[in-house]
C-alpha positions as CSV (number, residue, x, y, z in Angstrom):
1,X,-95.6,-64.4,-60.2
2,X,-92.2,-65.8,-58.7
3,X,-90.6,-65.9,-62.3
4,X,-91.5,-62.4,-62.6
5,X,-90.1,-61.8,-59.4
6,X,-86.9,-63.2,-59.8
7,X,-86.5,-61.4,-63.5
8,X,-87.0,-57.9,-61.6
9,X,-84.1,-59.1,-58.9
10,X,-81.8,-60.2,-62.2
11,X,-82.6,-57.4,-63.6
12,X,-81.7,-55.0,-60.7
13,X,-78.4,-56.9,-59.9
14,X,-77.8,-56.8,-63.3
15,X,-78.0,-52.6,-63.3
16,X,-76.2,-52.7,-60.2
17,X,-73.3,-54.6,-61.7
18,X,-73.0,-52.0,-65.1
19,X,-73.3,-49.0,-62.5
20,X,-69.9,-50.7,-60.2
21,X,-68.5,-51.9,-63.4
22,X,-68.7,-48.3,-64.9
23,X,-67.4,-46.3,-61.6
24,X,-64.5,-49.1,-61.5
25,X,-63.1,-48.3,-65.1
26,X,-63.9,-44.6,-64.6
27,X,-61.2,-44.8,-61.2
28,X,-58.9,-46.5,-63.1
29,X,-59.4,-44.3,-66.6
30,X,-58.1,-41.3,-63.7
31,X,-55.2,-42.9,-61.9
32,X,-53.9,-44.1,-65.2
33,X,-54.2,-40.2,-66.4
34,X,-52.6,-38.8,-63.2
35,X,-49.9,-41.5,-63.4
36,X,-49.2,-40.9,-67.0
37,X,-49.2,-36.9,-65.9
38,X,-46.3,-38.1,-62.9
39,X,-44.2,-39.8,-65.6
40,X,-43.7,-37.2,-67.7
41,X,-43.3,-34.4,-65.1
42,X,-39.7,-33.2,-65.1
43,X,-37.7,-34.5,-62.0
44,X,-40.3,-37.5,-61.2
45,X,-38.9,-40.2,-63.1
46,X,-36.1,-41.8,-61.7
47,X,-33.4,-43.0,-64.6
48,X,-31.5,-46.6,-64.7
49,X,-28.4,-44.8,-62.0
50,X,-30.7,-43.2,-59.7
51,X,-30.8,-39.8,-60.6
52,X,-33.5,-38.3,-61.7
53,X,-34.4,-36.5,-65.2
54,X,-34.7,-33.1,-64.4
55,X,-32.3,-32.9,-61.8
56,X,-29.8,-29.9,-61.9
57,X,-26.0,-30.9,-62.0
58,X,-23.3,-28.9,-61.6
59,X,-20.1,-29.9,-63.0
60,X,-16.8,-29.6,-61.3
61,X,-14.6,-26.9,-62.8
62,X,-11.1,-27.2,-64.1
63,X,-9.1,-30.2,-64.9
64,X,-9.3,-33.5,-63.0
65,X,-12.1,-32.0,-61.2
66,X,-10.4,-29.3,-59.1
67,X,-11.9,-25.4,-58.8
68,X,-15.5,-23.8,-58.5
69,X,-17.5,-26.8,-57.9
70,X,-20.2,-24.6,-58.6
71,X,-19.6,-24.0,-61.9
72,X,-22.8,-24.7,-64.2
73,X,-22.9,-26.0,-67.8
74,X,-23.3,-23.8,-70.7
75,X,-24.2,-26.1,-73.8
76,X,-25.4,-29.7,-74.1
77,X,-22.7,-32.3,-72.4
78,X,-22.1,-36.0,-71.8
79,X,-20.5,-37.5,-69.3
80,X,-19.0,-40.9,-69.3
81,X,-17.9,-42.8,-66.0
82,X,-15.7,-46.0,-66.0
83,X,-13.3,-48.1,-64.0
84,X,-10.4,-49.8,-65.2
85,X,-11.0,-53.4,-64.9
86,X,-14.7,-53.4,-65.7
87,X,-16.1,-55.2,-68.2
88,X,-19.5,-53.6,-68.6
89,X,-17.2,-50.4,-69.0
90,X,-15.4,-52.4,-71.5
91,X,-18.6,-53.4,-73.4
92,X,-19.9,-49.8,-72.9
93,X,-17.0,-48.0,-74.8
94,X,-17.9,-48.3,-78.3
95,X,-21.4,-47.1,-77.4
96,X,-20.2,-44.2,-75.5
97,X,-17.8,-43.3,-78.4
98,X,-20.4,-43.5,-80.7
99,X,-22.9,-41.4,-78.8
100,X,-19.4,-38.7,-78.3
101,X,-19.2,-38.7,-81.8
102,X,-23.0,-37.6,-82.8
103,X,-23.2,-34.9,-79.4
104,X,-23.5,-31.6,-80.3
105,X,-20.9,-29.3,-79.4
106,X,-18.1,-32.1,-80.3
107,X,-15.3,-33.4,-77.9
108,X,-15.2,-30.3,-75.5
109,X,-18.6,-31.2,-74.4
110,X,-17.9,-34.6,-73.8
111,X,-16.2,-36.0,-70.5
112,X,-15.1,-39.3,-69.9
113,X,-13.9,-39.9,-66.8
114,X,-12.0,-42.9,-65.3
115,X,-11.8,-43.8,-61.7
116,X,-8.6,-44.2,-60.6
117,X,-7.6,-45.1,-56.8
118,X,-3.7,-43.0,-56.8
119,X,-0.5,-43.4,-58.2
120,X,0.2,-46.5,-56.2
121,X,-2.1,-48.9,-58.2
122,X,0.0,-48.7,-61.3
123,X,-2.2,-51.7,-62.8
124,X,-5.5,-48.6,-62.3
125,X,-3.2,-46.3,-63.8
126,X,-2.5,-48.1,-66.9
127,X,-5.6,-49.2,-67.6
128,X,-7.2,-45.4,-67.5
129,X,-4.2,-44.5,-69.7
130,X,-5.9,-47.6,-72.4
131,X,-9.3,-45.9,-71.9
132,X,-7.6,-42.5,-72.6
133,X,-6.4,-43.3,-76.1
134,X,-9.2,-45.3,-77.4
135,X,-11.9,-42.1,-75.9
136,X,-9.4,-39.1,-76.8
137,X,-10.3,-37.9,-80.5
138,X,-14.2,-37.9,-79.0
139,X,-13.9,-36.9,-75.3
140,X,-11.7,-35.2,-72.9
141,X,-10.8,-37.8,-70.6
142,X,-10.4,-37.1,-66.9
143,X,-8.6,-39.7,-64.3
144,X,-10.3,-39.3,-60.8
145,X,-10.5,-40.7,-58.0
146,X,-13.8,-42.6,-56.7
147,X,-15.1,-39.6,-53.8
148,X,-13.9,-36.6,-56.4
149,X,-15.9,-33.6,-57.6
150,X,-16.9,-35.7,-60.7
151,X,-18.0,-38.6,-58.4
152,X,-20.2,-36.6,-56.5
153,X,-22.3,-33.9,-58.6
154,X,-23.7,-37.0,-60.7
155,X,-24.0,-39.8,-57.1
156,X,-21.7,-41.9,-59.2
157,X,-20.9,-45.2,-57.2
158,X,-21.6,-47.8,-60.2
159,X,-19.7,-48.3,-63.1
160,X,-20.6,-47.4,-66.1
161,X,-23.0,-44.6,-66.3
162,X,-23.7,-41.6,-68.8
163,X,-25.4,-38.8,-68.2
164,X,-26.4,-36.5,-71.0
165,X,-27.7,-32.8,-69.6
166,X,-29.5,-30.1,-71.3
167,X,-28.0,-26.7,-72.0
168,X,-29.1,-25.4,-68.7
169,X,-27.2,-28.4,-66.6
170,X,-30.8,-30.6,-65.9
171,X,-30.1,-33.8,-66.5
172,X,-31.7,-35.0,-69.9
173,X,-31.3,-39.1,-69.6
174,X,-28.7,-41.6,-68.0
175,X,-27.8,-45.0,-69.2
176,X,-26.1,-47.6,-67.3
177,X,-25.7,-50.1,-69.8
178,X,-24.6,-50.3,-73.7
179,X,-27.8,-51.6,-75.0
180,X,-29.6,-48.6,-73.2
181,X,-27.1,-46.1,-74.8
182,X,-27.9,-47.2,-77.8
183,X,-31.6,-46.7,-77.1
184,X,-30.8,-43.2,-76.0
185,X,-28.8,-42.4,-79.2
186,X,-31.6,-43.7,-81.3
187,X,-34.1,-41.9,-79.8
């Protein structure tokens, strides 16, 4: 009589396991759906600078940064941002010209643009002038100063970053290192 006793209790503990067991993996089969549906939602994944992909940014017009800061993009565009002096920007530029190179819409629809702190630091100035003739034939590169236009429509406070956008301005994917341009480019 006990033994069949204690075979109904191991049996019921038993059910009531399976029941918890199949409740537990049917919560997590519908968080990991509703977090997969959060990745993928435009402007809720956050990229390697910060920003986030879907996120509308709109460029400074006119050389150096200067005119309608309200002006939007027209057709697919990267934009480059490094500092003299840095040697992740250093290690970034053959990526970055590489990635200029296969962009649609060629070197008008490229920026690359150097920080540069003024006239007075002549040292700055000669080393955006170095990044100027190795990223010419690929992008239009733009000397600016860290708070400019440029600076500010992408949150740029790190060196280096790219930002590619969509035809429409929303931003597409950033990189803030050479191996994850490369990743981008591959893609």
């Amino acid at each position: 009589m006990i033994a069949i006793v204690l075979s109904a209790l191991a049996l019921c503990v038993t059910a009531f396991n399976l029941l918890l067991s199949y409740g537990i993996v049917r919560r997590l089969r519908e968080q990991d759906a509703a977090l997969a549906e959060a990745r993928w939602r435009p402007g809720a994944e956050p990229t390697s600078t910060g920003l986030r992909v879907g996120a509308r940014i709109q460029l400074p017009a006119g050389p150096d940064g200067a005119g309608d800061a309200g002006a939007e993009v027209s057709s697919p565009t990267l934009v480059g941002f490094f500092a003299p002096g840095c040697a992740s920007c250093e290690e970034m530029l053959p990526a970055f010209a590489e990635a200029a190179t296969a962009h649609p819409g060629g070197r008008e629809r490229v920026r690359a643009i150097v920080a540069a702190d003024g006239p007075a630091d002549g040292g700055a100035a000669g080393d955006a002038s170095r990044y100027a003739d190795a990223l010419a034939a690929v992008a239009v590169v733009e000397a600016a100063p860290a708070g400019s236009a440029w600076f500010r429509a992408f949150q740029a406070d790190a060196f280096p970053q790219v930002h590619a956008l969509t035809e429409t301005g929303e931003l597409r994917w950033s990189a803030a290192s050479a191996r994850e341009l490369r990743r981008r480019i591959a893609a």
